[in-house]
KEKE-3310 file (N, C-alpha, C; in steps of 0.2 Angstrom, whole numbers, plus 5000, padded with zeros to 4 digits):
npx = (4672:4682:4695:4688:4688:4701:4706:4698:4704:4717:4711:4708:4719:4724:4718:4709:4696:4684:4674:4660:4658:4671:4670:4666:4674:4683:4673:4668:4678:4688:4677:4676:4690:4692:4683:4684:4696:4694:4683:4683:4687:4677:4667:4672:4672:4661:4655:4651:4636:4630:4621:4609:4613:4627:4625:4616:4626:4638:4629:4629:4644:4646:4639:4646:4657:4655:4647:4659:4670:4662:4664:4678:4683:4680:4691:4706:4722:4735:4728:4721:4731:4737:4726:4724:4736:4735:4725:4732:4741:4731:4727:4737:4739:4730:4731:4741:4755:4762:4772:4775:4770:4763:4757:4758:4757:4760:4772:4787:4786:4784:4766:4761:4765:4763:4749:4750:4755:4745:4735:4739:4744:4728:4722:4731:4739:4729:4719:4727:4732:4720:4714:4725:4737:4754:4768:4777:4791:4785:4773:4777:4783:4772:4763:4774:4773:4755:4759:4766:4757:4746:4754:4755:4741:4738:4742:4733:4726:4735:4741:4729:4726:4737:4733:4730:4738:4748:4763:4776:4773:4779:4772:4774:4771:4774:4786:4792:4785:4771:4772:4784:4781:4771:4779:4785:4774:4771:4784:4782:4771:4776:4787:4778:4770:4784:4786:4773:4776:4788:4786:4773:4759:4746:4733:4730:4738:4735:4723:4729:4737:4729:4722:4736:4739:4725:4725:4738:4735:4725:4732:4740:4729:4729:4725:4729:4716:4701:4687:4673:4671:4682:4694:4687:4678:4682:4694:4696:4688:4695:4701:4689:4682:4694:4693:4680:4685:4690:4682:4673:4682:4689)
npy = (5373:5370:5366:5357:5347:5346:5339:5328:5322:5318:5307:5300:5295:5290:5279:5285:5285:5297:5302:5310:5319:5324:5328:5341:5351:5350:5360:5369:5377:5383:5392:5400:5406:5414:5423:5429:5433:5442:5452:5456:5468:5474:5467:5472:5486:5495:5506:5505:5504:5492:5481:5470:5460:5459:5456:5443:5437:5437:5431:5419:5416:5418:5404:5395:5394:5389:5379:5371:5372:5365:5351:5349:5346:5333:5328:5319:5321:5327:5330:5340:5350:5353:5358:5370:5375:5380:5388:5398:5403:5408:5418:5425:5431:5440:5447:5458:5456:5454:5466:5471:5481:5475:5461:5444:5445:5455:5456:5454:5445:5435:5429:5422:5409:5408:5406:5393:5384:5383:5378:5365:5358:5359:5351:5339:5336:5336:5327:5317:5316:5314:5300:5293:5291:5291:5300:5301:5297:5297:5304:5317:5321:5319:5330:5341:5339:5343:5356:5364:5363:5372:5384:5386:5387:5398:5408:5414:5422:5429:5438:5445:5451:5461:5474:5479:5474:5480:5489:5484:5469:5463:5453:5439:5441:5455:5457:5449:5452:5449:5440:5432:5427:5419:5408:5404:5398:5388:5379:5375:5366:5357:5352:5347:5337:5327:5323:5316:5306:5300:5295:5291:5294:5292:5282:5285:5293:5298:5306:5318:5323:5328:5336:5346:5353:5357:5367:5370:5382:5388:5396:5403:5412:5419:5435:5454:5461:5454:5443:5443:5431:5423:5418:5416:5405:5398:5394:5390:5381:5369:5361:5355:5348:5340:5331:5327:5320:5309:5301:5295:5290:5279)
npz = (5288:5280:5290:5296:5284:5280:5293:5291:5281:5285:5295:5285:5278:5289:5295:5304:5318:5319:5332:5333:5344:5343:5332:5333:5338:5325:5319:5326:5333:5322:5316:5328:5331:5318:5318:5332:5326:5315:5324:5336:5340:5338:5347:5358:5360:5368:5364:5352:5341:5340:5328:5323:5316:5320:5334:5336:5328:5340:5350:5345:5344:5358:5361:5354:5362:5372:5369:5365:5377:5385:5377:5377:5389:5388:5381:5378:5388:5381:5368:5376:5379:5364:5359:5366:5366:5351:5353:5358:5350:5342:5350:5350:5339:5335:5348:5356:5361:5377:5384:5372:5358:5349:5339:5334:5322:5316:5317:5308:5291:5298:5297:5287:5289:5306:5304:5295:5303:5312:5309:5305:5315:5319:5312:5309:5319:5331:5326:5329:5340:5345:5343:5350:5345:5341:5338:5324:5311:5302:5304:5308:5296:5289:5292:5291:5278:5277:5279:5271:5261:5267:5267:5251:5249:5254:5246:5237:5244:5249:5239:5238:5248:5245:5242:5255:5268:5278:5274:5283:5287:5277:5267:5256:5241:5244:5247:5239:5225:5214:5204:5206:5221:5216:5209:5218:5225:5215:5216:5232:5228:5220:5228:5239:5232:5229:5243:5243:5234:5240:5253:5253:5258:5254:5250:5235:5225:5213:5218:5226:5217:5206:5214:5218:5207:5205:5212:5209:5199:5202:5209:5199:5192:5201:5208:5210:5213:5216:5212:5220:5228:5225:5232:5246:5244:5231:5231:5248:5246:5240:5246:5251:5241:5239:5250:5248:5234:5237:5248:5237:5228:5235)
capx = (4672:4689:4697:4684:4688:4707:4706:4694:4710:4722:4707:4706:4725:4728:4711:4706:4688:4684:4669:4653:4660:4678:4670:4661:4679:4684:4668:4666:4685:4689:4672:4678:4696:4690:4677:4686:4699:4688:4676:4684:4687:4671:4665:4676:4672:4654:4651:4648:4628:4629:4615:4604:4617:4631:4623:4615:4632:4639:4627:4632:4649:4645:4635:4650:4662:4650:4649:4666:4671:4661:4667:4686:4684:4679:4698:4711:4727:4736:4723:4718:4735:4738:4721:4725:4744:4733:4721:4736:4743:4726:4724:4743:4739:4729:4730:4748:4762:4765:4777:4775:4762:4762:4753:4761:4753:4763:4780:4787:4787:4776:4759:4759:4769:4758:4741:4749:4759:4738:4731:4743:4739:4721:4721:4733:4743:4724:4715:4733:4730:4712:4713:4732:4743:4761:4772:4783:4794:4779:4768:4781:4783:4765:4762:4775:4768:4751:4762:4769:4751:4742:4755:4754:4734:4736:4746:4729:4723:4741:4741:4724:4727:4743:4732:4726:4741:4754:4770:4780:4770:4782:4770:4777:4769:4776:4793:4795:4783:4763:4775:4788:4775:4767:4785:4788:4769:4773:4790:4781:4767:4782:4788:4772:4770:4789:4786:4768:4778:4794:4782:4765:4753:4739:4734:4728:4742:4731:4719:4732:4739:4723:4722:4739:4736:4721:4729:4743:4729:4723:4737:4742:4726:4728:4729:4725:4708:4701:4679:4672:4672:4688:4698:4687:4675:4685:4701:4694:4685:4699:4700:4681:4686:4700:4688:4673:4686:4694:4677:4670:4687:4694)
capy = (5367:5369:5363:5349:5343:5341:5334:5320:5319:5315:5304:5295:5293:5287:5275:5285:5286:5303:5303:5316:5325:5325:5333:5348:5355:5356:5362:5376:5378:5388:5398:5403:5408:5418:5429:5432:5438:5450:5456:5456:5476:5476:5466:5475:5491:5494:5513:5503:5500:5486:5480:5463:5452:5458:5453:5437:5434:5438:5428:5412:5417:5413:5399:5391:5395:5387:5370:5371:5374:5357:5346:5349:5341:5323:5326:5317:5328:5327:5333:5347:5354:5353:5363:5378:5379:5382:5394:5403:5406:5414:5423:5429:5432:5447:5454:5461:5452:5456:5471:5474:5487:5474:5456:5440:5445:5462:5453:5452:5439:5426:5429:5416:5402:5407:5403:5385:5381:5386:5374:5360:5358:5356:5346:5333:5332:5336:5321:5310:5314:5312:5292:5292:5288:5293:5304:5296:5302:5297:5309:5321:5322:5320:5338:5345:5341:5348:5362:5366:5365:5376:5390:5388:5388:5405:5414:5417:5427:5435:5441:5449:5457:5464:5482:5480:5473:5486:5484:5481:5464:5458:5446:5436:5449:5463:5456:5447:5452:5445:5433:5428:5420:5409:5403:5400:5394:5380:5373:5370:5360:5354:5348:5342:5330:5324:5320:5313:5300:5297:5294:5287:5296:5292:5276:5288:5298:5303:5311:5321:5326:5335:5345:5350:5356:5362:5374:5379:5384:5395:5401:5405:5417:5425:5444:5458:5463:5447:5442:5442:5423:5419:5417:5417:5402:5393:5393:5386:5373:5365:5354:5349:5342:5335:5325:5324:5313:5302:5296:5292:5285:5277)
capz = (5284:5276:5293:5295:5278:5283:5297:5290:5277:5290:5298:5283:5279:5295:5296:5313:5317:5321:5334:5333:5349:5340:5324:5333:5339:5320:5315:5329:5333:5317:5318:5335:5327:5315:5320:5335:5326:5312:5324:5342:5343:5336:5352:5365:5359:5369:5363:5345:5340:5337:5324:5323:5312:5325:5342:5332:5328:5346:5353:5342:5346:5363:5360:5351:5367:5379:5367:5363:5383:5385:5372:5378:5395:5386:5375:5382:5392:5375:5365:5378:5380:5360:5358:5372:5364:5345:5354:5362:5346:5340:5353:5350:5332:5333:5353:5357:5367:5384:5384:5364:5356:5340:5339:5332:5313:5315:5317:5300:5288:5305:5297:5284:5296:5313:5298:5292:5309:5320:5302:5304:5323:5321:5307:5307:5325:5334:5324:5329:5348:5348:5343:5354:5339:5342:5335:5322:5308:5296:5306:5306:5289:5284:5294:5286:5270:5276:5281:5262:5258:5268:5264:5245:5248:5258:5242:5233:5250:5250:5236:5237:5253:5245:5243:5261:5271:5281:5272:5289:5287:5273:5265:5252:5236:5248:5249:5231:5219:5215:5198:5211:5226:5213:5206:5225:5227:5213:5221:5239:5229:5219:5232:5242:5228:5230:5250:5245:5231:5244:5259:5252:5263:5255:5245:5229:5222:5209:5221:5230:5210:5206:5221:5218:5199:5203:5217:5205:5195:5205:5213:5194:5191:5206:5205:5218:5210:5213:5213:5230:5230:5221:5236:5252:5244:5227:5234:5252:5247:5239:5253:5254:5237:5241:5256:5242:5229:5243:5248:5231:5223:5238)
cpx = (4679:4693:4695:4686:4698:4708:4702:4699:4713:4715:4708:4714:4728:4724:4711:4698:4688:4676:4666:4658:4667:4676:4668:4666:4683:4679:4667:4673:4689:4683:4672:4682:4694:4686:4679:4692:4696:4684:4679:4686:4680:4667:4665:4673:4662:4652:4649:4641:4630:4621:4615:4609:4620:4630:4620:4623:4636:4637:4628:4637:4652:4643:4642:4657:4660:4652:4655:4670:4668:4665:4676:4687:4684:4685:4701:4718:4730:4732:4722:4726:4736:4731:4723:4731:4740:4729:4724:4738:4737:4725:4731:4741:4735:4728:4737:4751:4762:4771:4778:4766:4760:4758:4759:4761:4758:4770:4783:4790:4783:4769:4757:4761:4766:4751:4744:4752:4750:4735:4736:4744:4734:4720:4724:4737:4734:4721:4719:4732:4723:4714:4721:4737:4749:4765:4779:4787:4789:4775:4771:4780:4777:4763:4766:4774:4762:4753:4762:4762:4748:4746:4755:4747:4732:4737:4740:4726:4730:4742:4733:4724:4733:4740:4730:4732:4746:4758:4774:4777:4774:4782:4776:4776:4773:4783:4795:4792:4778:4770:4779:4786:4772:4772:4784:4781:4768:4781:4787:4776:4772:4784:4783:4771:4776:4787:4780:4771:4785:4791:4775:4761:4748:4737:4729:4733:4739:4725:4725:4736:4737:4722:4728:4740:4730:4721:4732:4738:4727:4727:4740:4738:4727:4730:4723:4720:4704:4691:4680:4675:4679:4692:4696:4682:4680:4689:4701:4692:4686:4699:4695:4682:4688:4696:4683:4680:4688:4689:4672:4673:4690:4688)
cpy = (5365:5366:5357:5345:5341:5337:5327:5319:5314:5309:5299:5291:5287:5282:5277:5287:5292:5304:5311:5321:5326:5333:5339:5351:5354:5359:5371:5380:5384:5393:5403:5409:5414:5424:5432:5436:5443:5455:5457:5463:5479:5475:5469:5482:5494:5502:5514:5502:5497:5484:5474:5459:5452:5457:5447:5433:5432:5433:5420:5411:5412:5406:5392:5389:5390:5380:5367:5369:5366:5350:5346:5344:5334:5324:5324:5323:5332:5332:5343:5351:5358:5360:5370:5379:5384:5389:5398:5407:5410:5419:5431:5433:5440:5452:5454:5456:5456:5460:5473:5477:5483:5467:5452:5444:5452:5461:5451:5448:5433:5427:5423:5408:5403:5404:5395:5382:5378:5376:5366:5357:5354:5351:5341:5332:5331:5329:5315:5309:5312:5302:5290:5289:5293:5296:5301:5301:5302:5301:5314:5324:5325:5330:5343:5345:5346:5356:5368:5366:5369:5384:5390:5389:5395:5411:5416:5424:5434:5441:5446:5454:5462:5472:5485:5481:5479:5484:5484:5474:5459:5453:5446:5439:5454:5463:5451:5448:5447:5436:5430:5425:5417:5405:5400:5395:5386:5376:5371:5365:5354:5346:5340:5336:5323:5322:5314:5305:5297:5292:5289:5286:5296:5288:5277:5293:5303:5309:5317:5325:5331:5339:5348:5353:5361:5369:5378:5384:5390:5400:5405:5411:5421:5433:5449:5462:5457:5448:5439:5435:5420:5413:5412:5408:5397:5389:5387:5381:5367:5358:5350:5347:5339:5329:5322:5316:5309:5299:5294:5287:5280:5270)
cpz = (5281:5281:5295:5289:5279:5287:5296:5284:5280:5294:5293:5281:5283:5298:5303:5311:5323:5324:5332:5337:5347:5334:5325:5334:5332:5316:5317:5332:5329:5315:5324:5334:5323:5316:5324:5331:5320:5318:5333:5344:5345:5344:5357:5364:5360:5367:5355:5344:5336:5335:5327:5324:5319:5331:5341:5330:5336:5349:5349:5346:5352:5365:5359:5358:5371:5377:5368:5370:5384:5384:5374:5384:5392:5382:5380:5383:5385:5371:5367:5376:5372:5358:5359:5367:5357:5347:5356:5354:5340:5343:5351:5343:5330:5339:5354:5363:5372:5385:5376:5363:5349:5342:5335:5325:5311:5314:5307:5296:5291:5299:5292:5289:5302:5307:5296:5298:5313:5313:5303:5311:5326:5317:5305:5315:5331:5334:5329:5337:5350:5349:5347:5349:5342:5338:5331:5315:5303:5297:5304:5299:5287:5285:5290:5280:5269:5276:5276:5258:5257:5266:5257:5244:5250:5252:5238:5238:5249:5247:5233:5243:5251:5244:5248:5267:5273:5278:5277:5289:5283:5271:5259:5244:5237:5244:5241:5226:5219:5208:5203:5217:5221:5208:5213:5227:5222:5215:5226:5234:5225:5225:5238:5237:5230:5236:5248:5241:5234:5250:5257:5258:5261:5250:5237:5226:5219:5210:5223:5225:5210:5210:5219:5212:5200:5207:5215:5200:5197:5208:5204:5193:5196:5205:5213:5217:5209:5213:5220:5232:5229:5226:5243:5249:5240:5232:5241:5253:5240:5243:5252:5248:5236:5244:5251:5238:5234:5243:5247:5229:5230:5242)
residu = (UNK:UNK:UNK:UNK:UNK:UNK:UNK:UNK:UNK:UNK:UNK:UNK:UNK:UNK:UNK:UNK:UNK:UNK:UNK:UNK:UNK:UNK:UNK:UNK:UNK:UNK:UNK:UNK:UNK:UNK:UNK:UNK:UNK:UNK:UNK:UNK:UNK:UNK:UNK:UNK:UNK:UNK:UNK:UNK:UNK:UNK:UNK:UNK:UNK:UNK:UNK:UNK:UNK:UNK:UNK:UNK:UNK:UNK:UNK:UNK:UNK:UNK:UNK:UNK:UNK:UNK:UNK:UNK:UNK:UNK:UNK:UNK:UNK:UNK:UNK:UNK:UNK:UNK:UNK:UNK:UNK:UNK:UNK:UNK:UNK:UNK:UNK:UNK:UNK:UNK:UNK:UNK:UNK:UNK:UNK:UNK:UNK:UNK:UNK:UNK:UNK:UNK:UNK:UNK:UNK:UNK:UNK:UNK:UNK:UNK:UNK:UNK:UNK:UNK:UNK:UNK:UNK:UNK:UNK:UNK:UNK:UNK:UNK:UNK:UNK:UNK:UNK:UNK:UNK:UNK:UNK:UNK:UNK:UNK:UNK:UNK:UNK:UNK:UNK:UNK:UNK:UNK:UNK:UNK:UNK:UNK:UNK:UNK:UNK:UNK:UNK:UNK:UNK:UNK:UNK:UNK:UNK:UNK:UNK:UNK:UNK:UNK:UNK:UNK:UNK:UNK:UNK:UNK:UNK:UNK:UNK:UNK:UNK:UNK:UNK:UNK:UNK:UNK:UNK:UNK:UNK:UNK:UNK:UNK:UNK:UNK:UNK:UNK:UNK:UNK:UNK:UNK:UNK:UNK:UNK:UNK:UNK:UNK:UNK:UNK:UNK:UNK:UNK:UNK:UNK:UNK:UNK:UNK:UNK:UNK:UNK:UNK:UNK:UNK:UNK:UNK:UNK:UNK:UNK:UNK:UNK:UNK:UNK:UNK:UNK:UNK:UNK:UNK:UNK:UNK:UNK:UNK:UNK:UNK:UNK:UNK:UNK:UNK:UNK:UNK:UNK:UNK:UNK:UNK:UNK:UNK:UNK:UNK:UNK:UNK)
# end
């Protein structure tokens, strides 16, 4: 939901009309993403009993491959190729390189910028090529605004994996300390704001404020004993927030 809720940002931003058979590759897209990377050892690994939920899942899995598989041939070339580059870089994200024993995520320092580079992809250049809008330096920019977004969105996660993560992984916790990523995490939205009041990417400043307040917020309480939800649900669904006020106050 948190990718669909950008992408209907960027949709609404840019006035594109984001058809049905548009909206099911960010709906099933990021469920694809995800699962496969949690649960793909689990898949590959046939000397596992796999229980109910896990073959009930599997078989969505597939279900979502197949639709998904579908709906790509109606994208224009643009579109597709943008898709496969995002899906390479998942696939890179958690199976090893070609001639390396590590994966992208293993590489140190990449794991947060492969997570906002795969995120900035699907939700603001994908949207741009569905309806054939052209690459200008207002697109530009706005991408990397969402860019400065979605890594300050990632520091609550970072900072909660920091008792999980390998430290060859050199999150931004690892490598500066939990108080020193949420200084860094208020300069990028800092910043965001700055691009969003040079550029005028979106004819609410004030909407686009409160997300950013209410992120540093969060990014403020953050700590690496957090509640189940803190992260994987509040944090998340920021976004569909964000989407909710647009399409009340706008």
């Amino acid at each position: 939901m948190t990718v669909w809720a950008l992408a209907h940002i960027t949709a609404l931003d840019f006035g594109l009309n984001l058809h049905f058979i548009h909206q099911l590759i960010f709906f099933m897209a990021p469920f694809l993403g995800y699962n496969f990377i949690k649960y793909h050892l689990l898949y590959w690994n046939i000397k596992i009993n796999k229980s109910f939920k896990i073959n009930l899942l599997l078989g969505f899995f597939l279900l979502c491959i197949l639709t998904s598989g579908g709906v790509i041939f109606f994208l224009p070339l643009s579109s597709q190729l943008l898709f496969f580059f995002t899906l390479l870089l998942g696939l890179l994200y958690c199976l090893p390189l070609p001639g390396f024993k590590i994966n992208f995520r293993g590489f140190k320092g990449v794991k947060i910028h492969l997570v906002a580079l795969s995120w900035v992809l699907m939700t603001v250049f994908l949207p741009l090529t569905l309806e054939g809008v052209s690459l200008t330096e207002f697109s530009l920019m706005y991408g990397f605004q969402r860019y400065l977004f979605v890594i300050a969105a990632s520091l609550p996660f970072e900072i909660r994996d920091l008792k999980l993560d390998h430290p060859n992984l050199s999150t931004w916790p690892q490598k500066w300390g939990v108080k020193n990523t949420k200084i860094f995490g208020f300069v990028l939205l800092i910043f965001f704001l700055f691009l969003e009041v040079l550029f005028n990417f979106s004819s609410c400043f004030e909407i686009t404020t409160i997300i950013a307040i209410i992120l540093m917020v969060f990014i403020l309480i953050s700590k690496k004993e957090q509640p189940k939800y803190f992260s994987s649900f509040w944090v998340e669904g920021i976004p569909i927030l964000w989407l909710f006020l647009k399409k009340i106050l706008l």
